[in-house]
N, C-alpha and C positions, 0 to 999 in steps of 0.2 A: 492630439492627432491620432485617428484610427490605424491601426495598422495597416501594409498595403495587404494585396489578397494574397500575395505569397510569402508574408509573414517576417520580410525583411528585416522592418523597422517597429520596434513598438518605442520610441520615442515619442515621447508626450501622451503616451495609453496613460491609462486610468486603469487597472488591475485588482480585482477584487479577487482575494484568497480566504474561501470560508473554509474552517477548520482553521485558521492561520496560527494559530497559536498551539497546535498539536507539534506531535515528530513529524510529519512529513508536512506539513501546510508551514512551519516556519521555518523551514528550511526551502521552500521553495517562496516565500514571500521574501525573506532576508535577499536569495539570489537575485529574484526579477527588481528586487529595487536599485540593483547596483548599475541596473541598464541606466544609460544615461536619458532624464529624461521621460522616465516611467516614475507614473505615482501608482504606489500601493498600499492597499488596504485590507488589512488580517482583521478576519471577524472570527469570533471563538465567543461558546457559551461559558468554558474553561470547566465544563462537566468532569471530565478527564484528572485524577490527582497528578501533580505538577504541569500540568498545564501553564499555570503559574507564574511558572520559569523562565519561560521561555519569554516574558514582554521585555524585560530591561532589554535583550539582545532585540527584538522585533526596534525598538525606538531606537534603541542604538545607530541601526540600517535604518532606518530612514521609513522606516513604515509606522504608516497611521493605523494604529490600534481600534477597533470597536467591540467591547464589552456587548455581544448580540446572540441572539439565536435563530439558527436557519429554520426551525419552527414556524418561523414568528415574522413573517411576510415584510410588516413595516421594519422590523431591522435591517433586513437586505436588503430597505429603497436607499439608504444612506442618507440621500441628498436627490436633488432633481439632475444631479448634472450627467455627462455620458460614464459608463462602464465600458471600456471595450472589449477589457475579455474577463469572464469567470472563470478561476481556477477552483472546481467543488473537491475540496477536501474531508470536508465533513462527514463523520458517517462515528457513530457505534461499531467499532467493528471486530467485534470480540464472537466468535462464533458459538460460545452459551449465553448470547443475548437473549433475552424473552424464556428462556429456557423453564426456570425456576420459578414463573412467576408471570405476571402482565406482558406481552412484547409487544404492547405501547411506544414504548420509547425509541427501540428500535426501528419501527414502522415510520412513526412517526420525524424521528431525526432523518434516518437514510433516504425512505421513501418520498415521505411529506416534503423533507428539506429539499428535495431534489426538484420538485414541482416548483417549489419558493421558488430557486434557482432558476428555473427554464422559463418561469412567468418573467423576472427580473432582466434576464437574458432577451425575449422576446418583445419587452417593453423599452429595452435600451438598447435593442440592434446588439448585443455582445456574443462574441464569441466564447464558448465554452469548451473549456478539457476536463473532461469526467474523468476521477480515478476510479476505478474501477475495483475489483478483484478477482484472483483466481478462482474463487469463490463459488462463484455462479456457474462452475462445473457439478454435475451431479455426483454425489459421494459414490452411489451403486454404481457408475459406469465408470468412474477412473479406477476404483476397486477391482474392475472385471480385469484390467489391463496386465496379460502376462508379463511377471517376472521371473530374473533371474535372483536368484539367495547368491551372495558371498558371505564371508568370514564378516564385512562389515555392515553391509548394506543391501536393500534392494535394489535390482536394475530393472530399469524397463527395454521389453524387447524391441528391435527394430520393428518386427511384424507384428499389426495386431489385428486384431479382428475390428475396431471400430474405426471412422475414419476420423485425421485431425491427430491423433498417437501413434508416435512413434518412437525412437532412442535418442529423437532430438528435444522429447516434451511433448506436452499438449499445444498443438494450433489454434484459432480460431473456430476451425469445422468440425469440431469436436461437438459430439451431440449435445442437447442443452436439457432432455427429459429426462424428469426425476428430481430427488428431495436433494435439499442444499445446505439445509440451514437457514434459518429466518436470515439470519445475516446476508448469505450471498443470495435469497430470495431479493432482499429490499436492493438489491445493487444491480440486479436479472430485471427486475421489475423496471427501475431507473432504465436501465439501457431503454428497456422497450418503449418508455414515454419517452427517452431523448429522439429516437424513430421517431415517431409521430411527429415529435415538432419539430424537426426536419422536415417533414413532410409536409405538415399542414401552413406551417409558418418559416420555410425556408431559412431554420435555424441552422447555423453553421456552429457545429460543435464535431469535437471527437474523442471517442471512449481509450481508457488505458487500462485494460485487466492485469495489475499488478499482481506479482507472486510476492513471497516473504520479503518484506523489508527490514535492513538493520541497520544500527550505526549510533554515534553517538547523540545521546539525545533522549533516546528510546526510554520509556517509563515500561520495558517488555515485561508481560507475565504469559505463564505458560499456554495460554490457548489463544494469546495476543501478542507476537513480541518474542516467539521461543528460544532465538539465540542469542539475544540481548540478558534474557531469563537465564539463559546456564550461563554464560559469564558472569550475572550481577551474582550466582552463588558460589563458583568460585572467588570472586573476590569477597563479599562480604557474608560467608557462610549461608547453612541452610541443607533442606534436604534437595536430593533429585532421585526422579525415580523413571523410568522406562514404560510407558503407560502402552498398551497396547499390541496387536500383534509379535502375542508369545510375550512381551514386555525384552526383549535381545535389544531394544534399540536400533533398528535396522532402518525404519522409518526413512525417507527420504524428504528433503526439499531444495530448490532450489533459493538461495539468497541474491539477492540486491541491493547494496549501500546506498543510503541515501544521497550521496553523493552524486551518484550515476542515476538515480530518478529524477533529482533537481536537472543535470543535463537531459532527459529524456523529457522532460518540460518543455526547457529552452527549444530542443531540438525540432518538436514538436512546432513548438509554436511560429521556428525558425519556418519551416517548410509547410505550411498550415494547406496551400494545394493541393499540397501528395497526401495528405491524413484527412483534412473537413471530409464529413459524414461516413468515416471508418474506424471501425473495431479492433485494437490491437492487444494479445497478447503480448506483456512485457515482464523481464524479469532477469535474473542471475542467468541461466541457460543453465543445458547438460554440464558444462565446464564450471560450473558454480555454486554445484550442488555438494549436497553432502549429508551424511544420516547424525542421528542421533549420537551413538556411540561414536560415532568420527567426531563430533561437535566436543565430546567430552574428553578424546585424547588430544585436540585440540586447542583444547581451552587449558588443560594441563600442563601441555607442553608452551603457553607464552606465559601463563601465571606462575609456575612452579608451584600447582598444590592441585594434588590430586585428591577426588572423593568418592567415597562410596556411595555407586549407582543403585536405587535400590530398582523393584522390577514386581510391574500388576501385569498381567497375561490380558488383561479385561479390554477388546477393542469399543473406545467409546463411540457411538451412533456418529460423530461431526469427523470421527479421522479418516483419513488416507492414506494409502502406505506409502504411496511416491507420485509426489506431484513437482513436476519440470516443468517450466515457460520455455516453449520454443518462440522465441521474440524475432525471428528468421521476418517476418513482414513487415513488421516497424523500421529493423535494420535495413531490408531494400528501400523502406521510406523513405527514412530521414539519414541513414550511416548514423542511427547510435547504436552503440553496443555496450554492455558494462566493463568497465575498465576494472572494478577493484576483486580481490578473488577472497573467498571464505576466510585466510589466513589476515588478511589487510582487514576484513568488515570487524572479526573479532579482536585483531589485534586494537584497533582504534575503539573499540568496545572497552576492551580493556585501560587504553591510557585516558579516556573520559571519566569512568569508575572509581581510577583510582585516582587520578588528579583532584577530586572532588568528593572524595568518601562523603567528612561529613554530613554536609547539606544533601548527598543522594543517599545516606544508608538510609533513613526513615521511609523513604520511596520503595527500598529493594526487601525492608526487614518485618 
């Protein structure tokens, strides 16, 4: 049964989640399968180390697994039967992708897979919610964005000079020229061909530019994953160090538990009128945010072990010094908001970590 157009009911959908076997594709495959009634299917190439992991709980919940890649066109037909909606989780999304070397893969997973997707989409009538990322914000113009310095942290001013910025985050209308990163290039790109097939092929889909996700789950490293990364080293050692602007740690970002993206799925897809063929900003908010150095008295004060921060001054070309989701038009959407706050994401950080040392310290060491 296809959904109705106001996203009521996905009872007896057919749900395809590529990426599904990541941190965020298997935690929102595991959710939508508990709909009554919804069959779902997690495709993973399982490129990703532990990746892995996550299949006993995916079969567990009732999801059909495919060993596939979004590459690779015939793996995303399944079967001849309907898909009704695509959930694209899939993506490289490590912002020194390509960096070092070929960004083949990158292009090719984010970009290419997203074509797969919108072909697959367009050939089986399916509705699509793109994840998105903060990403595809230009590094030079959130950089331009006055702040204020405190003891811990960057703030951004209420007034700024560009539009879309303010002390609530970045919006939507926030300018889109300038370099990104191959990474949020391949996601900037994606949006622009979901346009099109909107357009040309009256595809009903809608984009979700998520900021920092965390939570249990997370295989995080430092340029993928950063607050999952400072707790995996207070729990299982290791160095950390303060990279950038002055190296003080001041850095900001704003987080979102994965918890609260799985309902901003749902919620989504609950209310699919108010969002088909619109661009959301989504994320932790001003209220959610937190810098670097906060991360580490943080992470301190639930583990009881403090460590020596060490500190490069060196700003590298992919950072920003404070980047906020103002998610203010999602929330007049649909009424989601994130519910868990920095202290709950990491605390649940922590009792995953350590519930589980063994089998995750070769992941964190």
């Amino acid at each position: 049964m296809k959904p109705t157009a106001e996203g009521a009911s996905l009872n007896g959908a057919h749900i395809l989640v590529t990426g599904g076997a990541g941190f965020v594709g298997s935690h929102i495959a595991r959710s939508l399968a508990a709909i009554s009634g919804a069959r779902v299917t997690a495709l993973d190439n399982l490129h990703r180390r532990g990746s892995e992991l996550k299949l006993d709980a995916l079969r567990a919940a009732g999801v059909n697994f495919v060993h596939g890649d979004v590459r690779m066109p015939d793996d995303l037909a399944l079967d001849d039967g309907p898909i009704d909606v695509i959930v694209d989780c899939a993506a490289e999304p490590s912002v020194f992708a390509g960096r070092s070397g070929s960004p083949r893969y990158v292009l090719d997973s984010n970009l290419g897979g997203t074509l797969n997707c919108l072909e697959i989409a367009r050939q089986r009538k399916s509705r699509v919610v793109f994840l998105s990322t903060s990403r595809v914000y230009p590094i030079a113009a959130i950089n331009s964005l006055t702040v204020d310095e405190t003891e811990t942290r960057f703030v951004l001013r209420d007034s700024q000079s560009l539009p879309g910025a303010s002390a609530a985050g970045i919006a939507e209308s926030f300018p889109l020229a300038g370099a990104r990163t191959l990474y949020g290039a391949t996601k900037l790109a994606s949006e622009m061909l979901i346009e099109e097939y909107l357009a040309a092929y009256a595809l009903e889909a809608t984009v979700l530019r998520l900021g920092v996700i965390s939570g249990p789950g997370q295989m995080g490293k430092a340029e993928q994953g950063v607050f999952c990364h400072w707790m995996a080293r207070h729990v299982f050692g290791g160095d950390l160090a303060y990279h950038g602007w002055g190296g003080h740690g001041k850095q900001v970002r704003d987080v979102v538990h994965i918890d609260d993206v799985v309902a901003l799925v749902r919620s989504t897809l609950g209310a699919w009128s108010a969002v088909r063929g619109r661009t959301f900003n989504a994320g932790g908010g001003a209220k959610n945010s937190l810098s670097l150095r906060e991360t580490t008295a943080l992470c301190a004060e639930i583990t009881g072990k403090s460590l020596n921060t060490g500190s490069v001054e060196k700003t590298d070309l992919s950072d920003v010094r404070t980047y906020v989701s103002d998610h203010s038009a999602i929330t007049a959407a649909t009424g989601w908001r994130p519910l868990k706050n920095p202290r709950l994401v990491l605390g649940d950080l922590f009792e995953w970590l350590r519930g589980d040392t063994e089998r995750l310290r070769p992941y964190f060491t």
